[in-house]
Structure formats: structure tokens, C-alpha cells
C-alpha positions, 0 to 999 in steps of 0.5 A, a space after each residue: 607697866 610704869 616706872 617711877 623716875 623720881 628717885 632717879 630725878 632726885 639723885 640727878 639734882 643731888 650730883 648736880 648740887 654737888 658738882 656746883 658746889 665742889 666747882 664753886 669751891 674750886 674757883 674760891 680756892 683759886 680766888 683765894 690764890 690769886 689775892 694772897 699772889 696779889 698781896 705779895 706783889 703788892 708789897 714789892 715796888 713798882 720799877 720802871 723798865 728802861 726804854 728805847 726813847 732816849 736816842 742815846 739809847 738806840 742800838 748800833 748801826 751794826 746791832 741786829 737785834 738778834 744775839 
């Protein structure tokens, strides 16, 4: 006595289908995020961080480097 394993293989596929659907949703759900936080820092200027390059600007000889 044999059982058919179609109708088993075909709703294997359909909750396969599925899951790939609900995952590609997920990441343009979280593309999406990614451009709207894009576009709002690309509205904001660009300011330049201060460095250590200049030796006026080196720490004192006393300065650890640990507050």
C-alpha cells in the first residue's frame, strides 16, 4: 500500500513560497528604512571633525588620555 506524497510536496512549496515572500518583504520593508534614514542625513551638512594634526593641538605633557 502506497501513499501519495503530492498534496504533501505541493503544500511544502506553498509554505515555501510563502516564507520567500514574507522574507523579501522584510528586507524591502527594511530597505526602505535604510533610504528614508539616508535622505534625512543627506539633508544635514557634513561637518568636519577636529583632529590632533595641528601641534598646538596635542595634549599636555600631564594628559593621559583617561578622564
Amino acid at each position: 500500500m502506497w501513499i501519495s506524497l503530492k498534496p504533501f510536496r505541493v503544500r511544502l512549496l506553498e509554505i515555501a513560497a510563502h516564507s520567500a515572500v514574507s522574507n523579501l518583504l522584510d528586507v524591502a520593508a527594511q530597505l526602505a528604512g535604510l533610504a528614508e534614514d539616508l535622505k534625512a542625513l543627506s539633508s544635514r551638512p557634513i561637518e568636519p571633525r577636529p583632529t590632533l594634526a595641528e601641534p598646538d593641538d596635542q595634549p599636555e605633557s600631564g594628559f593621559s588620555g583617561i578622564i
